[in-house]
N, C-alpha and C positions, 0 to 999 in steps of 0.2 A: 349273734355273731356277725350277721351280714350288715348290718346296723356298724357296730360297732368296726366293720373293715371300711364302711363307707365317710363315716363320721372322721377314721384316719386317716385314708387318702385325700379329704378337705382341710385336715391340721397342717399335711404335711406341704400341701397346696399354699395354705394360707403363709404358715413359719417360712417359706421358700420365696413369698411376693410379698411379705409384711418389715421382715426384718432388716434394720438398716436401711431403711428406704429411701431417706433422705441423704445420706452418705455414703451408699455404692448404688451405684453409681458414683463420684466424690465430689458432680457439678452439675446441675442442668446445663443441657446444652442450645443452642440458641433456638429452637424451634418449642422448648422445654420453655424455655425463658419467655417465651414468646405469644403461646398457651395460659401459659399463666397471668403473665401479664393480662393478656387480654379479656381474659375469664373477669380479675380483679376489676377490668374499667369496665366492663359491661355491667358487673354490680354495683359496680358505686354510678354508672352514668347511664347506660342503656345503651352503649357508644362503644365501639373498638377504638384500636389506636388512632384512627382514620377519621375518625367520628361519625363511623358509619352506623347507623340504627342497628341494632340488632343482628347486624350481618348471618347472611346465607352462608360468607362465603368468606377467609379472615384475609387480606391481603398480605398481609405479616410481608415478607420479602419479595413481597410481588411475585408467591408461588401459589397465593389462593387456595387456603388449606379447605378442606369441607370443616365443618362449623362443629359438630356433635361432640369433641372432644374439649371443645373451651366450654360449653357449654354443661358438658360432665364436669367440669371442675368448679363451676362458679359453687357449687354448696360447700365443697370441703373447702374452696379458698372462704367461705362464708364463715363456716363455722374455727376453721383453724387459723386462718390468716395466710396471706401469700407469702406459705414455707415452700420451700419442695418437694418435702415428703405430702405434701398436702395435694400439690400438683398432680404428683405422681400417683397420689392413691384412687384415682377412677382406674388407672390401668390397672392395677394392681388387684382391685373389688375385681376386675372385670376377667382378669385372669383366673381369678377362684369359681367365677360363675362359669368360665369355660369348661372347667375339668367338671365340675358340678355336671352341665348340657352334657359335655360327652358322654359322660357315663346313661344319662336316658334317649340319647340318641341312639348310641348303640345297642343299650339293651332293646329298640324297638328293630333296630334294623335286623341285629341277630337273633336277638329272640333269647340270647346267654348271657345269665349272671355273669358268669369269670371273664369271657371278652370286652364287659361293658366296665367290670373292675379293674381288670389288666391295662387297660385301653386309658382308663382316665389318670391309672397311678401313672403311665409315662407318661400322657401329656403335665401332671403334676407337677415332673423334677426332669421334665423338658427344657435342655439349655435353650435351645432355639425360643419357647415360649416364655420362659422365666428372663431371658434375658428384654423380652417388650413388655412384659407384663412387670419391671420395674422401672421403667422409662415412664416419658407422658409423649408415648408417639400413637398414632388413631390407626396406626393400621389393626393395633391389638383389639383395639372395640371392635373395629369389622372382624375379625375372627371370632368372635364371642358372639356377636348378632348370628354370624352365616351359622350359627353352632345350634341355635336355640330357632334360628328361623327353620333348619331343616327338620326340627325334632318337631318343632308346630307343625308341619308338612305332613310326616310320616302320622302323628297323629291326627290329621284333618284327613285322613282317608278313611277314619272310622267314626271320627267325630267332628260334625260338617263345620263346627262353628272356631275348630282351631285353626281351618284355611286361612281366613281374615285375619288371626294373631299370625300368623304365617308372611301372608303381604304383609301386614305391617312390617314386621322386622325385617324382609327382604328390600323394602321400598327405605327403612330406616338406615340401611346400611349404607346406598349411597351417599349418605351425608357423614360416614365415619373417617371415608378414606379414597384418595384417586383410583386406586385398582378396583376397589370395591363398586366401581359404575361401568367395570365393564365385566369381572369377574360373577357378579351378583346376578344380573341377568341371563349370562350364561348357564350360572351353575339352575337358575331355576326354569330355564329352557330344558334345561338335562332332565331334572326333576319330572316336570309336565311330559316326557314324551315317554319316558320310563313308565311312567303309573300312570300313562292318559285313560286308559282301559279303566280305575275306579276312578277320575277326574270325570270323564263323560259319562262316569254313571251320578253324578252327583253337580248338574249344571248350574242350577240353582246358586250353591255355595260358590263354587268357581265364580258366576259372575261377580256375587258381590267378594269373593276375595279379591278380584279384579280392579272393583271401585275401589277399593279400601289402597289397595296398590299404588293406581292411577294418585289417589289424591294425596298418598302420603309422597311421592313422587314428584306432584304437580309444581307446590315453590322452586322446585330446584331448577324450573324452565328457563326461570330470570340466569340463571349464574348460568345453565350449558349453550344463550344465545348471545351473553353476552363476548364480545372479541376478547377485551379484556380478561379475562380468566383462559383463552386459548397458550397466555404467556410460561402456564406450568409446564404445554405439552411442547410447548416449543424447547423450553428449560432441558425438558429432559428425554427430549427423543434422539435416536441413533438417526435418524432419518433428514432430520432438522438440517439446513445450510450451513450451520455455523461449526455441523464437525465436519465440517470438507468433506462427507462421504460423494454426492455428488461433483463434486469440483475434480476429487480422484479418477471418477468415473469417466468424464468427460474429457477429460486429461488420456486416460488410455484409448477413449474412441479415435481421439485424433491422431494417435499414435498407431492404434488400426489399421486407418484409414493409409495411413501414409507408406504402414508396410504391407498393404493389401490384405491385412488376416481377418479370413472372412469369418475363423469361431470366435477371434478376438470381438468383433462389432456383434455376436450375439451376446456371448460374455458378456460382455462390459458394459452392453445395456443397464439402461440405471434401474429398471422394473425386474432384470435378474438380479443386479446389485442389491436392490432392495430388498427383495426374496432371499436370498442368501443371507443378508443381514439378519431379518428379521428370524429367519430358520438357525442361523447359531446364535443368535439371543435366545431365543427359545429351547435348545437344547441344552445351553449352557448350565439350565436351575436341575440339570438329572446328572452332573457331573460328583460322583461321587467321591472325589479330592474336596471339596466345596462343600457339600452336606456333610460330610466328616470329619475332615483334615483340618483343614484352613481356612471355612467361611471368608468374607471379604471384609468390611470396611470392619477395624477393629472397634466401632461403638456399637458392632453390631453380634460381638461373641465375645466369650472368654479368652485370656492368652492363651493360647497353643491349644485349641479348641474348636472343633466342626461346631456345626447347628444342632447335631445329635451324636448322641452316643456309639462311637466304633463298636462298643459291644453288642448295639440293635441290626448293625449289616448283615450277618447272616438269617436274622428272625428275620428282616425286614422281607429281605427276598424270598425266603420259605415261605412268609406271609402271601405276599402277590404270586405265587406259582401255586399255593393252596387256595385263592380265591379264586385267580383265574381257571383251576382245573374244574369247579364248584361250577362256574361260568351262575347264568342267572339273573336276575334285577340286582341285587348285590353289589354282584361284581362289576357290574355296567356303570352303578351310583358310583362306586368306588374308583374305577379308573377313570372315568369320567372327571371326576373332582381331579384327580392326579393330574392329566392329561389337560384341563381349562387353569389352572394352578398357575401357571407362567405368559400364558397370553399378553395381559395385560401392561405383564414386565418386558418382554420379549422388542417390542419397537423404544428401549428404553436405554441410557447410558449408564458404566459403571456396570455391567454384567457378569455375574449374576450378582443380584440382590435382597439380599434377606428379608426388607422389607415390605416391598415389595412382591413378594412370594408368602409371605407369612398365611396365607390364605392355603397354603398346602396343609396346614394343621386342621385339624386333627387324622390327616388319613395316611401318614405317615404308620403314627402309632397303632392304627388299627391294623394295618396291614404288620406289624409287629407283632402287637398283640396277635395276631392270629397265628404265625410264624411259633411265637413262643410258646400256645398251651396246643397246638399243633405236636411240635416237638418234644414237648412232656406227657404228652396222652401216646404217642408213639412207643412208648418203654412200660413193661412191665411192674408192677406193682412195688416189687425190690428195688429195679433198679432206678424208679422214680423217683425215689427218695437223696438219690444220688446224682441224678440228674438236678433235680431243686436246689441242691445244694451248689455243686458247682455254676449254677446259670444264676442264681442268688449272689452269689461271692465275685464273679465276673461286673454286672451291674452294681453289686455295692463299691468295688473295687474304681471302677469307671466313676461314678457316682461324688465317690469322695474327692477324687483328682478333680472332677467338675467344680466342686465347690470348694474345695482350697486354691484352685486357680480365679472362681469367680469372686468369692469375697477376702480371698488374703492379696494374691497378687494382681487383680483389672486394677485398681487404683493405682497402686505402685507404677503400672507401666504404663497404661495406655491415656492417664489423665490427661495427655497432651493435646487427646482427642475427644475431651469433655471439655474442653474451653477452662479448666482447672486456672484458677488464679485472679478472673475478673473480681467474685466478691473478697478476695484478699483488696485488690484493687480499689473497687467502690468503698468498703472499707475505711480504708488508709484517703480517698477524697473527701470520705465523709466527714471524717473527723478532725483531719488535715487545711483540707480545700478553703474553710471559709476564712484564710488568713490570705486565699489568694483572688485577683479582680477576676480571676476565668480559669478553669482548667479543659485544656483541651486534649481530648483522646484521640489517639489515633486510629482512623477504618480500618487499619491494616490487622487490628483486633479480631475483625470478623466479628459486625452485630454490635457495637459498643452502647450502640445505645437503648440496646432493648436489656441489655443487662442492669446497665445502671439504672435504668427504668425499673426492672425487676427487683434489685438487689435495694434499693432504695426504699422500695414500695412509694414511689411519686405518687402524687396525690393527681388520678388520673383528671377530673375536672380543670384543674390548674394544669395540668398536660397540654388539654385540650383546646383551653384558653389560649395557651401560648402557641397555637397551629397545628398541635400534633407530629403525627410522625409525615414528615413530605417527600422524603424520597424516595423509599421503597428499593426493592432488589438489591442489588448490592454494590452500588455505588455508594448509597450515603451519605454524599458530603454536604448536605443542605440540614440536616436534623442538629436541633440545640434545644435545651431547657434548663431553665435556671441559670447557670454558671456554667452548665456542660456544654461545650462543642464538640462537636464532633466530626473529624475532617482527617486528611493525611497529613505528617508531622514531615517539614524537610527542615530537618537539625544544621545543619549548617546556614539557615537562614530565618530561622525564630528568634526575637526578638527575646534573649532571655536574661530580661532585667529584674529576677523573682517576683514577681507581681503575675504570673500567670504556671501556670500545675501543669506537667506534662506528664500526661501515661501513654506509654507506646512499644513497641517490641524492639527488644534488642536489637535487632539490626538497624532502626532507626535513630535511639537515642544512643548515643556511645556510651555515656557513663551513667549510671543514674545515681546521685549525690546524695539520692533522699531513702529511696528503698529500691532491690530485686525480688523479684516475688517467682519463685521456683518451682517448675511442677516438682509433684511428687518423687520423681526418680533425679532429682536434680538438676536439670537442665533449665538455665535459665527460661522465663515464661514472658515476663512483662518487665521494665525497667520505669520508674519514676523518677523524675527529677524537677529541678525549677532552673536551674543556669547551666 
């Protein structure tokens, strides 16, 4: 029976991150695109877009992704070809081996079948999880390593030689994801100082879990000394000059100064400023409108849809007020993880962020799970039977609105926000293009040329040949291959004697005489034309 409970919360795991894969989502989106592609040139050349060897590090938009997730793709884009669902299926593997970790991670931490069942069926038909676990984004790998590196932990205190499988995957994670190099060490400081009492009884193992650490760690030195990779944290810090937070600052010092307000010049110090900053970034990821209600960037939930289930808010918090009362190594591991969850996100823009926090999983659900068989062990034999039912028809209830929002209507609405319409696009050049001397797309696309690059399947050598990709970030306007340009389109001053292809966005070309290419809910997307 236990068997056969466990064999289904992996069906339901797998049918939840397998189906549809390539079509809900209903586009890669440029980082998707970008992934793939480069996964594709590293197989066929041993070269990113860049023509970088082997890269540590992918420059893609000059945001320097960690490397582990193009790297995850190169066999299925080997074996299936550079599709999307092909893309997208390390995330997807990777989401199945999560729920799979959790479930032995818990059963170690508790010590209980049902907590370690209960615990992995929610993270199974978890929106927040099912929604990266159908993407090709790397934070999902780092949650799947941190899942299986802490289960190797718990069992290296009894068996000395799983420490080492332990580093590995804690050292492996830095390379899955940006939060993951500062979240990872944290969480496994938390770890060591929790259980150093059997850590120092077992040095031996420690040290060489340490080697094992250090040197899966060690390549990564090149990519954290070099300047060049500093540009992702510049990209997306709150702190950064380019979001005027200091320029504000220093604006009111003077203003201060000038009306004599002596709590204004401590105020408005930019090291309070900064600390307030950084303190409502960080609070922002325990706003429960946001885990519930409304999540943020719509590529990152269903329409009208939290990260989790409204049904789990009451378990969640009987969950943490039943661990907390418990108090113990437990509950230390467990708020610990809660409490280091948003750090990373916290000195960051766009707050709060789903992805960037995705590292909260799985201890959402465990504090759930505990909440939930908490409150059914609470009731009497009768009236349990009645309690299961009503807390069963609640979560089925919750459950099915989940997924007739996530695979009948996300496409319908939100396609605006998958880039929906480039392979309509490349497409209609493909087939179209070669009656014209050039077709030129517009940057105002966002990425056009890593699409057409993708959708194409360019023949990365011949890519490479021709320079590569040379501009990086998101300007763009230097990259061309083959017939494609790509640059910003000013309609009133192209040359359009049909002998050149234009794709570009509505607001740029006024008519397009050839084709409109529509998101899903109808609004125009992309306009082509030649005159």
């Amino acid at each position: 029976m236990r068997k056969l409970l466990f064999i289904s919360i992996i069906l339901i795991a797998a049918i939840l991150r397998l189906w549809q894969l390539g079509n809900i989502p209903p586009s890669p989106d440029w980082d998707e695109a970008a992934l793939g592609y480069n996964a594709y040139s590293v197989l066929k050349t041993g070269r990113d877009e860049y023509g970088t060897w082997f890269p540590l590090s992918l420059r893609s938009y000059d945001d320097y992704k960690p490397p582990l997730y193009m790297y995850l793709t190169i066999p299925s884009v080997a074996l299936f070809g550079l599709e999307t669902w092909a893309v997208r299926l390390p995330s997807a593997i990777a989401g199945i081996l999560a729920v799979i970790g959790t479930y032995y991670f818990i059963k170690i931490l508790f010590r209980k079948d049902a907590i370690a069942y209960v615990c992995a069926l929610l993270l199974a038909i978890s929106p927040w999880h099912i929604q990266f676990s159908r993407i090709a984004f790397e934070a999902n790998i780092g949650v799947t390593i941190n899942i299986w590196a802490v289960w190797a932990f718990f069992k290296g205190l009894h068996q000395k030689k799983m420490l080492v499988i332990s580093a590995f995957l804690f050292g492996l994670g830095l390379y899955a994801y940006h939060s993951e190099r500062i979240f990872v060490p944290l969480l496994a400081l938390l770890l060591s100082l929790i259980y150093r009492k059997e850590l120092l009884e077992q040095k031996r193992s420690v040290f060489m879990a340490l080697i094992v650490g250090v040197l899966t760690v060690a390549p990564l030195l090149t990519v954290f000394l070099n300047p060049t990779t500093i540009t992702r944290l510049k990209g997306t810090s709150s702190l950064a000059d380019q979001t005027g937070l200091l320029a504000r600052s220093v604006k009111k010092l003077e203003h201060d100064r000038l009306s004599a307000n002596p709590l204004g010049l401590v105020f408005d110090n930019r090291r309070i400023v900064w600390a307030t900053t950084l303190l409502d970034g960080y609070l922002s990821h325990f706003s429960l409108r946001w885990l519930f209600i409304t999540g943020d960037n719509p590529r990152h939930h269903a329409p009208d849809m939290g990260l989790l289930y409204l049904v789990e808010l009451p378990f969640l918090l009987w969950g943490m007020i039943v661990i907390g009362r418990q108090g113990g190594r437990v509950a230390r591991v467990l708020f610990g993880w809660l409490l280091l969850a948003p750090v990373a996100a916290s000195p960051t823009t766009e707050l709060p962020h789903a992805i960037r926090t995705l590292v909260f999983l799985p201890v959402f659900q465990v504090f759930t799970a505990v909440g939930l068989i908490n409150f059914y062990n609470s009731y009497n034999d009768y009236k349990r039977y009645m309690v299961r039912f009503f807390v069963i028809a609640l979560f089925t209830l919750n459950l099915v609105y989940y997924l007739h929002m996530y695979f009948v209507h996300m496409n319908l609405e939100v396609s605006e926000y998958w880039q929906f319409g480039y392979k309509q696009a490349v497409d209609y050049a493909q087939n179209e293009g070669t009656r014209y001397g050039k077709v030129v797309v517009s940057t105002k696309l966002e990425q056009p040329h890593m699409f057409f690059l993708y959708f194409l399947k360019y023949d990365p050598m011949r890519y490479l040949a021709e320079g590569g990709t040379s501009s990086g970030g998101f300007a763009e306007v230097r990259n061309k291959f083959g017939r494609y340009e790509f640059r910003p389109i000013d309609w009133g001053k192209e040359i359009k004697d049909g002998q050149t292809l234009y794709i570009g966005t509505p607001k740029e070309i006024s008519a397009a005489n050839l084709l409109t290419i529509n998101y899903l809910d109808g609004k125009e997307a992309i306009q082509i034309a030649d005159r």
